[in-house]
N, C-alpha and C positions, 0 to 999 in steps of 0.2 A: 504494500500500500504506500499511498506518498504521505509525503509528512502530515502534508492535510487533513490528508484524509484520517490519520492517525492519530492527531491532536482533536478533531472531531469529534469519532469515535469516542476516545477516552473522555471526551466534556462532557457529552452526553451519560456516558457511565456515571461519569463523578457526580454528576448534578441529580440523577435519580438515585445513588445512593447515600451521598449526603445531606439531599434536600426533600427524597422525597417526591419531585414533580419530574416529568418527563422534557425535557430540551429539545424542540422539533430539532434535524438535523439542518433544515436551512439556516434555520438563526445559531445554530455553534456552527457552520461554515462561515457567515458573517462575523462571528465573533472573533474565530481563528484567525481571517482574516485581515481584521484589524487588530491583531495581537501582533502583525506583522509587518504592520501599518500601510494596508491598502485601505481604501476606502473603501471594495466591496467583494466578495470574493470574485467577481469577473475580472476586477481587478489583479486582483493575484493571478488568476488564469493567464492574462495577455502577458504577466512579465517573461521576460525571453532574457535577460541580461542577466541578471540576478536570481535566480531559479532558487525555490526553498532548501533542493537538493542538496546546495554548499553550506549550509549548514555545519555540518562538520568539520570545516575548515576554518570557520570563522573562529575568531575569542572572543570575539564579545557580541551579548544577545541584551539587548536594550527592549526590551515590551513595553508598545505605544500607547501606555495605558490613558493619556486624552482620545486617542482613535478609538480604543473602545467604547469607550465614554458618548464620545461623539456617535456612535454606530448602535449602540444601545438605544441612544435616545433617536432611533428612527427606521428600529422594529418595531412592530404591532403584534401582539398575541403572547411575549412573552412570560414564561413563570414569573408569578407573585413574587416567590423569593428567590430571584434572582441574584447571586454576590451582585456586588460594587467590582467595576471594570479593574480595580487596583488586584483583588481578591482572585477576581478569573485569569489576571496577567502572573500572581502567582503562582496558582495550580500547573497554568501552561508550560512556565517555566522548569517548572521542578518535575512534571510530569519528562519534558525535554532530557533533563540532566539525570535521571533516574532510566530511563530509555536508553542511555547512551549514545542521545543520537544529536546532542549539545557537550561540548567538553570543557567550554571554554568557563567563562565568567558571564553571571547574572545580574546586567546594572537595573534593579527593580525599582524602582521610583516612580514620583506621582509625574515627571517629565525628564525626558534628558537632559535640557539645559540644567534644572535643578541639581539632576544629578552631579554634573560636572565641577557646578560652582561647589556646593555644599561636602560631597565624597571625594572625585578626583584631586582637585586642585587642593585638596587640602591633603590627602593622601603623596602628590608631587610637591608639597611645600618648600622642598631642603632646594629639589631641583631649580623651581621657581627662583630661588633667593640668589642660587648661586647664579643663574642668569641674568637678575638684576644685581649682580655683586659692585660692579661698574658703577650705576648711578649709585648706590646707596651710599660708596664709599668717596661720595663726591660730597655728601653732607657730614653736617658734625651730629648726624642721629645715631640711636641704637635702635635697631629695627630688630623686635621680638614679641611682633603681633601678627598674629592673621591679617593678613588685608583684606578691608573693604570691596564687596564687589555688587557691582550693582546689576540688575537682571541681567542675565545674559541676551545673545542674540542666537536664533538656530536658524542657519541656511542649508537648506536643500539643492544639492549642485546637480541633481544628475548621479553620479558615481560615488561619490563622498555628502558629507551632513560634515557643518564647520559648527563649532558654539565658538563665539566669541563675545568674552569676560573684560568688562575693562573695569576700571577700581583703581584703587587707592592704598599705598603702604604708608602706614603713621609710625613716627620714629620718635621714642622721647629724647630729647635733647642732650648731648656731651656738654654740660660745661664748663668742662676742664679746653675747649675746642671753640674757636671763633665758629658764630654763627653761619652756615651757610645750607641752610636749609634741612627742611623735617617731614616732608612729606612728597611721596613718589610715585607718579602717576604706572598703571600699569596696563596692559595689554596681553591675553593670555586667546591664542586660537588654539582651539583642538580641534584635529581634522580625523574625520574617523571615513575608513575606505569602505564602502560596501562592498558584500559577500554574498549573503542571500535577503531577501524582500530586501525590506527599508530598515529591519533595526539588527542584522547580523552583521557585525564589520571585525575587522583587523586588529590589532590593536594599537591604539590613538595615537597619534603624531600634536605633539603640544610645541608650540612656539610661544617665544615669549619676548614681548620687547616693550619700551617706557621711556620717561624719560623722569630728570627732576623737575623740572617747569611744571606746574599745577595748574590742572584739568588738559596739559598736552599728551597723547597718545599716538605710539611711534608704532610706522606700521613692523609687523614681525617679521 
């Protein structure tokens, strides 16, 4: 069977043995589908570039749990107790990695961007620093805060999904060190390669670039 049809299958099992009610098969096709972030499963169908098949090659499985969301609220006939799209992106997930048929990593959040700013980038922090090592060490700060980041952006290339993070590094002051600035603008794109649908990719490619001038952001 294809992936789909697999991940299907098993909703539907899950859903009448832990809830109880029967899940028609077209609405867990819908569902799957946008667990993979097509808008419909016809959608899935036309993809030719990206086939769910590579799967297995991917490392990282990001589940579009706004697309479900979105896909949910426009079925008709669905089970009363239906999970929350966050809850059915789980199942999928874990059902994926239990299968063996997912090896990599599970970025489960209520959005990618989210994910990035709040897990990765704080997970890559050391790296981050040492990339802005240059400007910080052009001030008299100590920089030993998280930085500031303000929402991200998420573009859709085609081939790749970019977030891109800009934000702010606050330094408390040296003053043992004539002033010369405390705070560092930053710039952080993660580029993530697709593999299969929209949310299986590579593993991220992060750039980082800033500057000291405040509110100026250098391209990476």
């Amino acid at each position: 069977m294809t992936i789909s049809k697999e991940c299907t299958d098993f909703l539907r099992d899950h859903h009448m043995t832990s809830y109880g009610q029967k899940l028609k098969a077209t609405h867990a096709r819908e569902i799957v589908a946008a667990f993979f972030g097509y808008k419909s499963h016809a959608a899935q169908l036309a993809e030719t570039q990206f086939p769910l098949s590579e799967i297995e090659v991917a490392n990282i499985l990001a589940p579009d749990v706004p697309r479900i969301e979105w896909r949910i609220a426009r079925l008709n006939g669905l089970p009363s107790n239906l999970p929350e799209a966050y809850e059915l992106a789980r199942v999928l997930g874990e059902f994926l990695v239990r299968q063996d048929m997912f090896q990599g990593r599970v970025w489960l959040y209520d959005s990618l961007g989210s994910y990035v700013v709040e897990e990765l980038l704080q997970e890559n922090h050391s790296f981050i620093e040492d990339e802005m090592s240059g400007e910080m060490a052009s001030t008299n700060a100590i920089f030993d805060e998280y930085p500031e980041y303000e929402p991200p952006a998420v573009t859709h290339n085609g081939d790749n999904v970019q977030v891109i993070a800009q934000g702010t590094m606050y330094g408390s002051q040296d003053l043992d060190r004539p002033y010369s600035g405390h705070e560092v603008g930053i710039n952080v794109i993660v580029t993530l390669h697709r593999v299969a649908g929209h949310v299986c990719f590579m593993e991220p490619e992060i750039d980082v670039g800033g500057a000291l001038e405040d509110g100026f952001y250098a391209e990476a």
